[in-house]
C-alpha positions as CSV (number, residue, x, y, z in Angstrom):
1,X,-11.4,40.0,11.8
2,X,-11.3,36.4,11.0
3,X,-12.8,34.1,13.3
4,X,-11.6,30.7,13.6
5,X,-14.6,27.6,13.0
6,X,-16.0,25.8,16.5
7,X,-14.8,22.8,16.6
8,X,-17.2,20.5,15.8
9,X,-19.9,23.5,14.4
10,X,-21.3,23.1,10.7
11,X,-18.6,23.0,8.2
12,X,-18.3,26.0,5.5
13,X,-18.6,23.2,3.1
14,X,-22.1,22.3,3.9
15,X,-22.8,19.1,5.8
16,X,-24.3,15.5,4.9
17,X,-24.4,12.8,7.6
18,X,-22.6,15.0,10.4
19,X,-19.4,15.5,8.1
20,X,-18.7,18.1,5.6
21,X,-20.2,16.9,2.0
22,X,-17.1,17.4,0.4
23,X,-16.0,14.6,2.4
24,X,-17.9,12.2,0.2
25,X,-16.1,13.2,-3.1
26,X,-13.1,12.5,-1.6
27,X,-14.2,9.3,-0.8
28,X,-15.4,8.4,-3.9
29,X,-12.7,9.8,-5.7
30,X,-10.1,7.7,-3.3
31,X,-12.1,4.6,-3.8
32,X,-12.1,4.5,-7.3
33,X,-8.4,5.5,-7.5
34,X,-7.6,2.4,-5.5
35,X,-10.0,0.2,-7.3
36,X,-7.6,1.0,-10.5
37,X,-4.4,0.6,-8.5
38,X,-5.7,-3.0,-6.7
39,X,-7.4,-4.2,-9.6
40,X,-4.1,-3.7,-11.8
41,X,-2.0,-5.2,-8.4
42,X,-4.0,-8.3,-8.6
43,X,-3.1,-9.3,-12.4
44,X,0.2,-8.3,-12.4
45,X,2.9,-10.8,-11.3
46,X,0.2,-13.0,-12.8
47,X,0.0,-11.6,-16.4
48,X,4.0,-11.2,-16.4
49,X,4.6,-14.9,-15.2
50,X,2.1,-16.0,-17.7
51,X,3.5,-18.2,-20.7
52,X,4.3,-16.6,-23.8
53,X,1.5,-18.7,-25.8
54,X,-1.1,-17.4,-23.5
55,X,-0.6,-13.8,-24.5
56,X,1.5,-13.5,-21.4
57,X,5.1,-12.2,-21.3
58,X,6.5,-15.7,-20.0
59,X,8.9,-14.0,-17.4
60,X,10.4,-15.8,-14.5
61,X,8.9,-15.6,-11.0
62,X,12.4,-14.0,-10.3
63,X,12.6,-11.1,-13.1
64,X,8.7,-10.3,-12.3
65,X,8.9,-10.2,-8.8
66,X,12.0,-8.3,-8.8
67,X,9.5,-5.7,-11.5
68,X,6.8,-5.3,-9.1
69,X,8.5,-5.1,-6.5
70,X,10.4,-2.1,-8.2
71,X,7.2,-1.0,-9.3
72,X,5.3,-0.8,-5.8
73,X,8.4,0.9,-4.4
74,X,8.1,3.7,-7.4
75,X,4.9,4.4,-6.4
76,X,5.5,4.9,-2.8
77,X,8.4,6.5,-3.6
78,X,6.8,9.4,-5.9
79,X,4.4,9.9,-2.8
80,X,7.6,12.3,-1.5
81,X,8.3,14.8,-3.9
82,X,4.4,14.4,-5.5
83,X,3.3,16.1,-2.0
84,X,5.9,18.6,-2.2
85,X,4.6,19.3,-6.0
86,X,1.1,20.3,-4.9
87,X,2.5,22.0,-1.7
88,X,4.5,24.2,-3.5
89,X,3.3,24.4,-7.3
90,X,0.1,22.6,-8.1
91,X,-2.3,22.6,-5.4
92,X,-3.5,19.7,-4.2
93,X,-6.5,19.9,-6.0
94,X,-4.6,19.9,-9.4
95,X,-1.8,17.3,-8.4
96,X,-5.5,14.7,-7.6
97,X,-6.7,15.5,-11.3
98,X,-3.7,15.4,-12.7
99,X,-2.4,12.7,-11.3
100,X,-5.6,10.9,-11.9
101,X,-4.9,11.4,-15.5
102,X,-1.6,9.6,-15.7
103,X,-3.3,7.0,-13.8
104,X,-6.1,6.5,-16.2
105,X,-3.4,7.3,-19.3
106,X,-1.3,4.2,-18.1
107,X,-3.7,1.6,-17.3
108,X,-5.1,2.2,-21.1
109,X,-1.6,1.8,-22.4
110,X,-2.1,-1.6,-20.3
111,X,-4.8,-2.5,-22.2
112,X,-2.8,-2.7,-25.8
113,X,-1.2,-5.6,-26.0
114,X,2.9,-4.9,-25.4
115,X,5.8,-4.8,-23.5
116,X,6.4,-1.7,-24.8
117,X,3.0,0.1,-23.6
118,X,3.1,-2.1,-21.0
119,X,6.0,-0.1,-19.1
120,X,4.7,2.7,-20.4
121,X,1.7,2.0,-18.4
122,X,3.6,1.5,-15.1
123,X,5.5,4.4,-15.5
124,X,2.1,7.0,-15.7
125,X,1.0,5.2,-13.4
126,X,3.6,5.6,-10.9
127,X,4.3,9.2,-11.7
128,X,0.4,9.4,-11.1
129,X,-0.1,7.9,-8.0
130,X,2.9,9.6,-7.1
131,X,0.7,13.1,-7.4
132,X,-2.7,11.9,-6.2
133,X,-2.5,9.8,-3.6
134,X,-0.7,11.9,-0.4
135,X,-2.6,14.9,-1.9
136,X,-6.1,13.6,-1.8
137,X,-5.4,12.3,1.9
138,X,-4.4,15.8,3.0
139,X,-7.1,17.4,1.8
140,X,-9.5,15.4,3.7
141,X,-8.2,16.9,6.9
142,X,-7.9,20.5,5.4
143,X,-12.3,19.5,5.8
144,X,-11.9,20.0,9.4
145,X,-11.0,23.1,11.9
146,X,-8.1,22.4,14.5
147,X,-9.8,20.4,17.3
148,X,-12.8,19.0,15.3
149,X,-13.5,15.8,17.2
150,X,-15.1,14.7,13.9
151,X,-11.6,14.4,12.3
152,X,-11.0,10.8,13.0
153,X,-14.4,9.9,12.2
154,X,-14.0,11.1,9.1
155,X,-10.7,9.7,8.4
156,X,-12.4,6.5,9.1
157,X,-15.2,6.8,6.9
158,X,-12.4,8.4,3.9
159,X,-10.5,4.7,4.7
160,X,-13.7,2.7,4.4
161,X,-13.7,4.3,0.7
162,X,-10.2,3.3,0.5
163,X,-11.0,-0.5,2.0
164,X,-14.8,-0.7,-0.6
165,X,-12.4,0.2,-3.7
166,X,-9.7,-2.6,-3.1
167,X,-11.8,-5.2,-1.9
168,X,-14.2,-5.0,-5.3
169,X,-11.4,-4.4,-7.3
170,X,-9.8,-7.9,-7.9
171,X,-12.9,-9.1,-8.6
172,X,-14.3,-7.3,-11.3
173,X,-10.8,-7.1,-13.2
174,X,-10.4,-10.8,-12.1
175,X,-13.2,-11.8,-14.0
176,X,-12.2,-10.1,-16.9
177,X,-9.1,-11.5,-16.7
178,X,-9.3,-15.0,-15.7
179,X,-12.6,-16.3,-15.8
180,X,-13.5,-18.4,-18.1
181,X,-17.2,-17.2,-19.0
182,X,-15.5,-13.8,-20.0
183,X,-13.0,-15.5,-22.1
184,X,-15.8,-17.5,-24.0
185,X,-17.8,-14.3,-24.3
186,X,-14.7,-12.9,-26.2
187,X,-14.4,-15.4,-27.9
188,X,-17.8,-15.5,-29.3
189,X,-17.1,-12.0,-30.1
190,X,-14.6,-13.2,-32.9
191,X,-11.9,-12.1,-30.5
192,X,-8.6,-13.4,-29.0
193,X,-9.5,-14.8,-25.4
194,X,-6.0,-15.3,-24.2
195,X,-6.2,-11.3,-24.5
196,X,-8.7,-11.4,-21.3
197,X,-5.9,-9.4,-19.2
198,X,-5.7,-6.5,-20.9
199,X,-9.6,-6.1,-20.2
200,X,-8.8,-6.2,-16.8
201,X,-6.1,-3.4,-17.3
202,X,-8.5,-1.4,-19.2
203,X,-11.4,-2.0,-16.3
204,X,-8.5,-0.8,-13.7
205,X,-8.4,2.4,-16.2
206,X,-12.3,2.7,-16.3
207,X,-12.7,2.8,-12.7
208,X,-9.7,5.8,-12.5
209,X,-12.1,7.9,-14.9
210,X,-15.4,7.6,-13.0
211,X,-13.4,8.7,-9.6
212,X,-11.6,11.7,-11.3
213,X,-15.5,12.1,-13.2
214,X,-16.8,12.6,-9.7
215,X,-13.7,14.6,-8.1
216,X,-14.2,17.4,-11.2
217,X,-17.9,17.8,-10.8
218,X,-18.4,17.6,-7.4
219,X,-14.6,19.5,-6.8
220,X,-16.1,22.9,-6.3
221,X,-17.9,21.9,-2.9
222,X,-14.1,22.1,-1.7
223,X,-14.1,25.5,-1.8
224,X,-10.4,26.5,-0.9
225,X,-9.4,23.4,-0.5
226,X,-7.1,22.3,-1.9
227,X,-6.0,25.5,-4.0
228,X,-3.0,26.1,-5.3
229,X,-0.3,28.3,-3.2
230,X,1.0,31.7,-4.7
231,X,4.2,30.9,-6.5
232,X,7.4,32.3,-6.2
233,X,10.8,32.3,-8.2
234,X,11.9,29.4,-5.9
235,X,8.6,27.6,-5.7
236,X,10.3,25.0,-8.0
237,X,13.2,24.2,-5.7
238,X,12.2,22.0,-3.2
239,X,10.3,20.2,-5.4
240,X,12.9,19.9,-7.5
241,X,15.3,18.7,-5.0
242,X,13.0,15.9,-3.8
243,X,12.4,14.9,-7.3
244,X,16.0,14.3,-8.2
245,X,16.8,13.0,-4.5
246,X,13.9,10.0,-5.3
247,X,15.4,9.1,-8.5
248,X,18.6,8.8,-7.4
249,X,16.9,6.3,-4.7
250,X,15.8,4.8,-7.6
251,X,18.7,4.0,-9.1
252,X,19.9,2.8,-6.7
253,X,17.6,0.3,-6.0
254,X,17.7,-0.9,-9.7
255,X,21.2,-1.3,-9.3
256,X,20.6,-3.4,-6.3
257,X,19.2,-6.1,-8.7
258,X,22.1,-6.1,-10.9
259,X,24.4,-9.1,-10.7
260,X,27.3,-8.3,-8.8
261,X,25.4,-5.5,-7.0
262,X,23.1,-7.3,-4.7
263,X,25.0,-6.4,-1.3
264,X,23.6,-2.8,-1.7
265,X,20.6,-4.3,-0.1
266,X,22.1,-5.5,3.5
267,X,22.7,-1.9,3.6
268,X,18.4,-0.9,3.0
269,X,18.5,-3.2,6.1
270,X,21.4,-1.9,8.1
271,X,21.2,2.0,8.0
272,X,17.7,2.3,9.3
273,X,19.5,0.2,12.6
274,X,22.4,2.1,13.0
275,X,20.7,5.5,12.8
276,X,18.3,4.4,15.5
277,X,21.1,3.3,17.6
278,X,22.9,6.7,16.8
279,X,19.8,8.6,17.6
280,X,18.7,6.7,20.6
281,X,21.5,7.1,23.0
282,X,21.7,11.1,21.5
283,X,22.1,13.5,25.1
284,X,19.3,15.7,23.5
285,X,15.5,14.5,23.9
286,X,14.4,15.4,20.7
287,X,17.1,13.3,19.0
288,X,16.4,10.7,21.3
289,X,12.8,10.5,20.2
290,X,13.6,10.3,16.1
291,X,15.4,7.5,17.6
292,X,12.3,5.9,18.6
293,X,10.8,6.7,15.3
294,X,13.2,4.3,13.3
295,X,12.0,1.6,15.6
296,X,8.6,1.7,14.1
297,X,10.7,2.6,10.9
298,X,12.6,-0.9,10.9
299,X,9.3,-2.7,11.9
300,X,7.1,-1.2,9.3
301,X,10.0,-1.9,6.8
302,X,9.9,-5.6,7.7
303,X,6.2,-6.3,8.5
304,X,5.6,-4.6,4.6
305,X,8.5,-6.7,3.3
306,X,6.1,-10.2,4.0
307,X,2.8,-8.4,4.3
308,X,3.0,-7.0,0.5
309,X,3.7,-10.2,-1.0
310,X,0.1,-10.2,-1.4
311,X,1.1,-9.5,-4.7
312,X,3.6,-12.2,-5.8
313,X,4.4,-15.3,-4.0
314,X,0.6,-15.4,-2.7
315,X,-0.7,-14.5,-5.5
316,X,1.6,-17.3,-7.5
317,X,0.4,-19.7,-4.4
318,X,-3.4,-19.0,-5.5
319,X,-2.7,-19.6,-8.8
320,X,-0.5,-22.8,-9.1
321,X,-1.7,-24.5,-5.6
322,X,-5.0,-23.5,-4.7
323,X,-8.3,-25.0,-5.6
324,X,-9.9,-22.9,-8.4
325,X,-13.6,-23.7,-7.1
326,X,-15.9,-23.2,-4.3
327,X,-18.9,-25.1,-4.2
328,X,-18.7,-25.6,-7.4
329,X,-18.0,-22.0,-8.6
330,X,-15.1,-20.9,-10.3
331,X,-12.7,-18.7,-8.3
332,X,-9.6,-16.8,-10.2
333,X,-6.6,-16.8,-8.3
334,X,-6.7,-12.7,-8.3
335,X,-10.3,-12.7,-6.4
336,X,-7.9,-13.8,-3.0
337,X,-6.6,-10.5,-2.9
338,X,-10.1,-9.3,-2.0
339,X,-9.4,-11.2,1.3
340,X,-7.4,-8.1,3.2
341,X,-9.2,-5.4,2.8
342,X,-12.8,-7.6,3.4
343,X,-10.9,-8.6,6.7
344,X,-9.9,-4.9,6.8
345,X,-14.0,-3.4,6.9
346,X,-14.7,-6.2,9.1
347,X,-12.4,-5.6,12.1
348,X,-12.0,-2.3,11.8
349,X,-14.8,-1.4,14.2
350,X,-13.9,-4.6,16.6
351,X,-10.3,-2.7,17.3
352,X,-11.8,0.6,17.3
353,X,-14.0,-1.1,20.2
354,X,-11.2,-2.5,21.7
355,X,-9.1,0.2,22.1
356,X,-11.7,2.7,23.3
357,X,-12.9,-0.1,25.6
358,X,-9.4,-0.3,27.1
359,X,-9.0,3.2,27.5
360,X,-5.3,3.5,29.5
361,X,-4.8,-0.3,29.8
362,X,-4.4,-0.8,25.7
363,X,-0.4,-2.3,24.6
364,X,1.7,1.1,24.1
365,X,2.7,1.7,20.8
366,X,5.9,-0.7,20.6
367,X,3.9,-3.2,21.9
368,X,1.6,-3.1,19.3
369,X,4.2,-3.2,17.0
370,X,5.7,-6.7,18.2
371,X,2.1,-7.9,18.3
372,X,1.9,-6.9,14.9
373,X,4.6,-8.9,14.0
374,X,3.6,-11.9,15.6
375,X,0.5,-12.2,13.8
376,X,2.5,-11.5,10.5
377,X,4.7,-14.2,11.7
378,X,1.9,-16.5,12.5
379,X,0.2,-16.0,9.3
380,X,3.3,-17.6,7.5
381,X,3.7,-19.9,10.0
382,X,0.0,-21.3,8.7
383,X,0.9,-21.9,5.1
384,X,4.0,-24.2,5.8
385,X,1.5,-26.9,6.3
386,X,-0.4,-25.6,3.4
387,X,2.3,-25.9,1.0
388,X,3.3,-29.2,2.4
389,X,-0.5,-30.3,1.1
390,X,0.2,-28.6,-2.0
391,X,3.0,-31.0,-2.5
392,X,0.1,-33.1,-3.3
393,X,-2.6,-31.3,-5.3
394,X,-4.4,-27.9,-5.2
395,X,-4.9,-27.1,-1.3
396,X,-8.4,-25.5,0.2
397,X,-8.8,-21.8,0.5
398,X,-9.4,-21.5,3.8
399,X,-5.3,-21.6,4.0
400,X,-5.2,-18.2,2.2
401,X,-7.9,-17.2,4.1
402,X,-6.7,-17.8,7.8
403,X,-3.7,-16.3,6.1
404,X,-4.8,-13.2,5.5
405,X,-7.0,-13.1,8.3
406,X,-4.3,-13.5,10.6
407,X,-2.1,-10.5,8.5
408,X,-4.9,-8.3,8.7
409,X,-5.1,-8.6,12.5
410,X,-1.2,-7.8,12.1
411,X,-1.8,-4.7,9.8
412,X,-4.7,-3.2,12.8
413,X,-2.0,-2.9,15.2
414,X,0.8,-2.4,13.4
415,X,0.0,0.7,10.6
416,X,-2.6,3.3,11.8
417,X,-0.5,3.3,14.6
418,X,2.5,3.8,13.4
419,X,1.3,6.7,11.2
420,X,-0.3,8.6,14.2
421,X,3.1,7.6,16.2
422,X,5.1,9.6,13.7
423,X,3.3,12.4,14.1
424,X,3.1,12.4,17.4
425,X,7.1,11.9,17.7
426,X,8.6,14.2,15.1
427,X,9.7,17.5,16.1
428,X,7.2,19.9,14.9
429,X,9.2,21.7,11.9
430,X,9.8,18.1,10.8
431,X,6.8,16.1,10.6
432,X,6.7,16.5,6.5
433,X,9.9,14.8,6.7
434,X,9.2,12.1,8.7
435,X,5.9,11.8,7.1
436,X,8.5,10.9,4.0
437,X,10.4,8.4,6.1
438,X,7.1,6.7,6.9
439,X,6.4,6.0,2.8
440,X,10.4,5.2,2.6
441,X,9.8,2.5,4.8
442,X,6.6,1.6,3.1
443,X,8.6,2.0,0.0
444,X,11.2,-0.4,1.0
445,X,9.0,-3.2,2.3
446,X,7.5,-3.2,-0.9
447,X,10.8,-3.7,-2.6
448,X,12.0,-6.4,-0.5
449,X,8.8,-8.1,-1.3
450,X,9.5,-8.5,-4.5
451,X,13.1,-9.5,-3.6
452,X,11.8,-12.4,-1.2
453,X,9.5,-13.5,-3.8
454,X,12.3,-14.4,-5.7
455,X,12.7,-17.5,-4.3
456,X,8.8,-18.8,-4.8
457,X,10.7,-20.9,-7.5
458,X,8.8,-22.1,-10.7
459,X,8.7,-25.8,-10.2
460,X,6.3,-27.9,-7.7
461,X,5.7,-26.9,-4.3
462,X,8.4,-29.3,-2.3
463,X,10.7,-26.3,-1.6
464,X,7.4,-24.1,-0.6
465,X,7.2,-25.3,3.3
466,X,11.2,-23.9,3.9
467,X,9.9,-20.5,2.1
468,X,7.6,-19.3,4.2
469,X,9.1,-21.3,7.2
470,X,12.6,-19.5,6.9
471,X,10.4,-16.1,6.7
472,X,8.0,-16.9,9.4
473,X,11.2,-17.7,12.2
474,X,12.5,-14.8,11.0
475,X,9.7,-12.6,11.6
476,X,9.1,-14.1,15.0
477,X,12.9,-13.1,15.8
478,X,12.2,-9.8,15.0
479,X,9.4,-9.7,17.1
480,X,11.3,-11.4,19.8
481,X,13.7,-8.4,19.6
482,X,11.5,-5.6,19.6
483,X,9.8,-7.3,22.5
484,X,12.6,-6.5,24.3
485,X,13.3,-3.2,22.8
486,X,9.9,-1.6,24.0
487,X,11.9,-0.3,27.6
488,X,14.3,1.3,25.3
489,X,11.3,2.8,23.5
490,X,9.5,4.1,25.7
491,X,12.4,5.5,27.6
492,X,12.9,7.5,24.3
493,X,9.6,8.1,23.2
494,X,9.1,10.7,26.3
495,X,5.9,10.0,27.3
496,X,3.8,9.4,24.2
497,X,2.3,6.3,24.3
């Protein structure tokens, strides 16, 4: 008779600091994953927007922002069927080595210098990170028995991995990139130095290889982890289904950036609202409470949609407007995105403190959400002075910094509670589902990152102030609104705070 592990009692998997060992493979294997995946982030709007005579592609801040933004929502996208792949037919061990592979496979075809291997590159590495990333986060939690109070302990030390990998990330491909004792090393090498990028590409790929390096020789420690599920003839269908049900997303959202076409987006916005609505006054609780979970739907969706620009107009705002020294040493524009996730290890423990410290007196979970807002709100609010001084000249870093200081703040409240919130709200038989909506939503933000980004503009910084102004009101609307929502949340959430 099988007996089922004590919560809390050493782990089959052996144990190292209190936590199963295999814990630590995932997290190395996570961190280096998103040390490829932020490190490419950080160059990419950059490297497309960058003039032709520079080795760049000379693209538009339009047509690059609508590409990554494209991009990013591929990636979240193939998170859907890529879990339902390794659930089904792979195994999520497979699906993280594969998947690695593609990774690794596309940030090399970055490194050659083409358009051609360039898209290449961001298709592997979509279809990759499509396979690797939900996969590696579910096996983390296969580590621990039902009731293991070490679980969320050890999700917190997986997402200090996660945090470590994207905050060293931009710097080292950065530097290879951008700085400009790297591109007179090259060229003392005899080589082109405008060709810098695609060594940061090729450093993204690099740090892909030494995590999957670690997952394979370290793997077995996960014992039956992870291990693919006995296949049957229709082990291919749901898979299947999801696959063909994301690309047709997809396609949709391409065509949504075609001229003529462009209204298919108030409708991204629009059906998210009316299904809460439709759901929220349902006569059955359980429909009532989905309800609820489009709520946080609609404000993940929109606090992702300014949050992510991270990777365009911010980026573009580091580059063409912000000083490129401090005290004297020279800073790249991509070594701001190591901002976030600093912020990110930093306060992580303070709101850990501060929700445990406020036990039952802590905002409910709407609440947190409009706070989340308004800090996202706030954030944007602080660089419409900033670009007014960049009418001027190249402004001080602490803007970006208070910026994403004040985000990050804003991203505590707002997205490990809205992931536990799902969870907690779906009906049991369809958490995977809703576990899809939550990347949808994550999905979408992303896209209508890109799309907002459009209007950073290519000239001076004049028009810069009304750009994020016009976002920041509108943000603090929202929050306005969902202020006065949370009654009708809570009514609908049952109970769950």
């Amino acid at each position: 008779m099988n007996q089922s592990p004590v919560p809390g009692a050493p782990s089959v998997h052996g144990e190292f600091l209190g936590h199963p060992r295999p814990l630590f493979t995932l997290f190395f294997a996570e961190g280096w994953e998103r040390f490829s995946y932020y490190g490419m982030r950080a160059l990419l709007t950059l490297f497309m927007t960058l003039p032709v005579a520079s080795a760049g592609f000379g693209y538009t801040v339009e047509k690059a922002s609508l590409i990554y933004g494209t991009y990013v929502f591929s990636v979240y996208m193939m998170s859907i069927p890529g879990g339902s792949i390794a659930d089904n037919i792979l195994g999520a061990r497979m699906a993280v080595i594969v998947g690695g592979l593609f990774i690794a496979c596309g940030h090399f075809s970055m490194a050659f210098p083409s358009e051609a291997t360039f898209y290449l590159g961001l298709l592997l590495v979509v279809i990759g990170t499509g396979l690797l990333k939900p996969n590696i986060s579910a096996m983390v939690g296969q580590l621990y028995a039902p009731g293991d109070t070490r679980r969320d302990a050890g999700f917190s030390i997986f997402y200090m991995g996660i945090n470590l990998g994207s905050m060293t990330a931009p710097i080292i491909t950065g530097f290879l990139a951008q700085h400009s004792r790297f591109k007179a090393m090259l060229a003392s090498w005899g080589l082109n130095p405008d060709h810098s990028w695609h060594w940061g590409f090729a450093a993204a790929g690099v740090g892909m290889v030494l995590g999957l390096v670690i997952f394979i020789l370290f793997g077995d420690g996960l014992k039956q982890v992870g291990t693919p599920p006995v296949r049957t003839a229709g082990s291919w269908q749901k898979p299947a289904v999801m696959l063909l049900g994301a690309i047709g997303l997809w396609g949709i959202v391409w065509l949504s950036d075609r001229e003529g076409f462009t209204w298919i987006r108030y409708l991204f916005i629009l059906t998210p609202i009316a299904v809460m609505l439709w759901f929220g006054y349902s006569k059955q609780e359980e429909l009532r409470r989905l309800g609820a979970v489009f709520y946080f739907f609609i404000g993940a969706f929109i606090f992702w949609a300014l949050f992510e620009q991270a990777g365009t107009s911010l980026n573009l705002f580091a580059d063409r407007f912000t000083a490129t020294h401090i005290f004297g040493f020279e800073v790249p524009s991509s070594w701001y995105q190591a901002a976030n996730p600093f912020f990110v290890v930093a306060l992580a423990p303070v709101f850990a403190f501060l929700w445990t410290r406020l036990g039952a007196k802590q905002p409910s979970s709407p609440m947190k959400f409009t706070i989340g807002l308004a800090f996202l709100a706030s954030a944007f609010t602080l660089m419409v002075p900033a670009a007014k001084l960049a009418v001027e000249g190249r402004v001080s870093p602490l803007w970006l910094f208070g910026l994403y200081f004040l985000q990050t703040i804003g991203e505590m409240c707002l997205s490990p509670v809205g992931l536990s919130t799902f969870t907690k709200l779906s009906p049991r038989h369809l958490v995977g589902a809703m576990m899809g909506i939550w990347f949808l939503g994550a999905a979408f933000g992303n896209k209508f990152a890109g799309v907002l980004s459009t209007a950073f503009g290519e000239g001076d910084a004049s028009h810069l102030d009304r750009f994020f102004g016009q976002q920041s009101l509108a943000v603090f609307i929202v929050a306005g609104i969902f202020l006065a929502l949370v009654p009708w949340v809570r009514r609908r959430m049952g109970g769950v705070l």
